[in-house]
N, C-alpha and C positions, 0 to 999 in steps of 0.2 A: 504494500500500500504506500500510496508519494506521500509527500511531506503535509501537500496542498490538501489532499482529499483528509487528511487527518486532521488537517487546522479548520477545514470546514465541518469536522464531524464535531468537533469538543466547543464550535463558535456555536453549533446547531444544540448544541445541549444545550450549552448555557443560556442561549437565546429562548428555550423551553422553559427550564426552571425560570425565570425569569417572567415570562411568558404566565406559568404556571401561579406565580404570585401573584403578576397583576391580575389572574382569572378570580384569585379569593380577596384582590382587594374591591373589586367591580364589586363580588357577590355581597362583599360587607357593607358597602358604598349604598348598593340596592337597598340593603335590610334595614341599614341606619337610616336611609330615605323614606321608605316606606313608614318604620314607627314615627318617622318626624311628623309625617302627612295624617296618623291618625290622628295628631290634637285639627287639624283642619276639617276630617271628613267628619267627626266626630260634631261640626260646629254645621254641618249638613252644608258648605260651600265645595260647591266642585269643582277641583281645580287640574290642569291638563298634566299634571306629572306624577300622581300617584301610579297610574299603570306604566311610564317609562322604570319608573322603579322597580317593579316586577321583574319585565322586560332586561333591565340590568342584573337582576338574582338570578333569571334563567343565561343570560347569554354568560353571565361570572361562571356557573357552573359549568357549561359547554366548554368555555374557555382551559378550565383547567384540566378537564378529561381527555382533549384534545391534546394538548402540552403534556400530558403524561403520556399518550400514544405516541407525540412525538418524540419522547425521552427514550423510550423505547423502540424506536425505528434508527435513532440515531445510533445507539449504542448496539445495537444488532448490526448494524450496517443491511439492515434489509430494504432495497429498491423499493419493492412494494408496498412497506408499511411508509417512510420517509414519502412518496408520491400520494399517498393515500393521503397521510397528513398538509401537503401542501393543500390538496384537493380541499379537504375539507376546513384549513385555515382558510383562502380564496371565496370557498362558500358561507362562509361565518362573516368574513371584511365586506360580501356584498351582501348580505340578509340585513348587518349592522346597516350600513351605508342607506341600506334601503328604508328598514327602520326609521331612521332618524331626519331620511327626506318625507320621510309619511306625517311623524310627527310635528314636522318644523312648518309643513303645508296644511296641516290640518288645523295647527294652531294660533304661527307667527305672531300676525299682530292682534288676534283674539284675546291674549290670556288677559290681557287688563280689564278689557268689555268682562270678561266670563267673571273675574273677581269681583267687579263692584255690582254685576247682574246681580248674580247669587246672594251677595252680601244686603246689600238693597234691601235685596226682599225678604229675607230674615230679617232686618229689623226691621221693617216696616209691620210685621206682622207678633211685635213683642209686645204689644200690648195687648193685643187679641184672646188674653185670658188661658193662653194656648203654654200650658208650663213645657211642654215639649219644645218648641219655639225659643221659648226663653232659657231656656237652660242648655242649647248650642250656640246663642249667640252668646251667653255669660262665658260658654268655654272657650270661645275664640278669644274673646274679652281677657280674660283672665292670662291666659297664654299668651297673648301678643303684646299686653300690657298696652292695651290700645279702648278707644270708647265712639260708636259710631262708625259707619262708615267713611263717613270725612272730618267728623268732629263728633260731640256730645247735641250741640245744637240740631243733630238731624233728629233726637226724641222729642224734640220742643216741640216741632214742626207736625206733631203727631196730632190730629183733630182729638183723640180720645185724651191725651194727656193735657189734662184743664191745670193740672195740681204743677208744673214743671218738673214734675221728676225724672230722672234717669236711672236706667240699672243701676244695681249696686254693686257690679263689676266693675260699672267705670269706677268706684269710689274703695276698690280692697272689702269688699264687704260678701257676703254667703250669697249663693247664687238664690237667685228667685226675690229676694229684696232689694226695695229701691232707695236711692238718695237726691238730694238736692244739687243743683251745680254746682252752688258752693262747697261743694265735699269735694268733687270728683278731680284726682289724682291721675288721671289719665285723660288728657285734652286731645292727643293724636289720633287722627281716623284709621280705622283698624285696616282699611283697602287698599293704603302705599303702605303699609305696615307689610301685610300678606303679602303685595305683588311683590316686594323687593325681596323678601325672605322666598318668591319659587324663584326672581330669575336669580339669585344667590347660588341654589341647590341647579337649576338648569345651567346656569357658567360651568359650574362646580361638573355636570355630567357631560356637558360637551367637549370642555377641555380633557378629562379624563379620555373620551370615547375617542377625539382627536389624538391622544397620545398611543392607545392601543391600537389605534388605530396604522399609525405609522411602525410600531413593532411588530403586528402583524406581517406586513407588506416585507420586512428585515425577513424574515424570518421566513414567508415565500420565499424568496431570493434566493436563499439559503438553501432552503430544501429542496430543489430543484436543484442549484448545485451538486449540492451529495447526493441524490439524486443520477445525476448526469455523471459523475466519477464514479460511483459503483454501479454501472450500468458498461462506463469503458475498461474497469477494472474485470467484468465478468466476461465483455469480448474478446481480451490480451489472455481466457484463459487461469488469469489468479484465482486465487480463493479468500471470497470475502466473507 
């Protein structure tokens, strides 16, 4: 075996393990996103990156099972498994690619309309004696340290609210009781509160996706190389 086919076999490993990490840092990435997103679903707002998170735990898991195929194509020097695994890196970087042109056109300039839609209309409907109602907008409330969709001032605004009261979320108080303005401790609207905290977590998955993205593609490269020398290696007759 040459020097070359050797340097490309132990660059092909390490390029897996490597590979193989970034597959459980995706998956952790996913799960950490996910539990973040329940204080939001939990608050009945629906918003467009819960199911990318998912989407991230499945493709973290694929990633690493794949890189472990590859660990072992590399250190066998087997053609078939090494080609295999390209194939199936190639079809992971277009599934992703594809993914992520789905979700970017499906959502783009949406997510802000969809946060303050949603948001709106829970609290417009907090006074409606509806404690289910009131006790997802308290937990958004609560969590984002935020009151209102744009202010406190949008309870005011309530025909039903004669008395000026506001949750007693905006004010640190037990969810389902309410306080004065003069209490409330929280003047920030809770919907640039929300929209900056998804596209925090969507920079957060793009640039991630961007980077495995570019390791993948190494790592094609690669496999096909070795690939391609233990394939001239078996027609010179050696034994691989």
């Amino acid at each position: 075996m040459n020097c070359g086919m050797e340097c490309i076999k132990y660059l092909l490993f390490i390029f897996n393990f490597i590979f193989a990490l970034s597959g459980l840092a995706i998956l952790i990435c996913g799960v950490i996103i996910h539990m973040s997103m329940d204080y939001v679903i939990k608050a009945n707002i629906e918003v467009p990156i819960s199911s990318p998170a998912i989407v991230l735990i499945i493709i973290g898991a694929v990633i690493f099972i794949i890189a472990f195929f590859g660990c072992c194509g590399a250190i066998r020097e087997s053609h078939c498994m090494v080609i295999t695994f390209a194939i199936l890196l190639l079809t992971l970087l277009i599934i992703k690619v594809s993914v992520a042109s789905y979700i970017f056109i499906q959502n783009g300039n949406k997510i802000e309309e969809k946060i303050f839609k949603d948001l709106e209309k829970s609290i417009k409907q907090y006074f409606n004696s509806n404690e289910a109602i009131r006790t997802k907008v308290d937990s958004i409330q609560f969590v984002f340290q935020c009151c209102g969709y744009n202010s406190y001032n949008d309870y005011l605004n309530d025909q039903k609210n004669t008395q000026g009261i506001i949750p007693g979320s905006c004010c640190n108080k037990q969810e389902n009781q309410f306080c004065h303005t003069s209490e409330a401790s929280k003047v920030e609207g809770c919907g640039k509160i929300l929209y900056s905290f998804i596209i925090y977590y969507g920079s957060a998955l793009c640039g991630l996706a961007l980077g495995i993205a570019v390791i993948e593609l190494i790592g094609i490269i690669f496999s096909f190389c070795l690939a391609n020398s233990i394939r001239n290696v078996e027609r010179r007759g050696y034994k691989v």
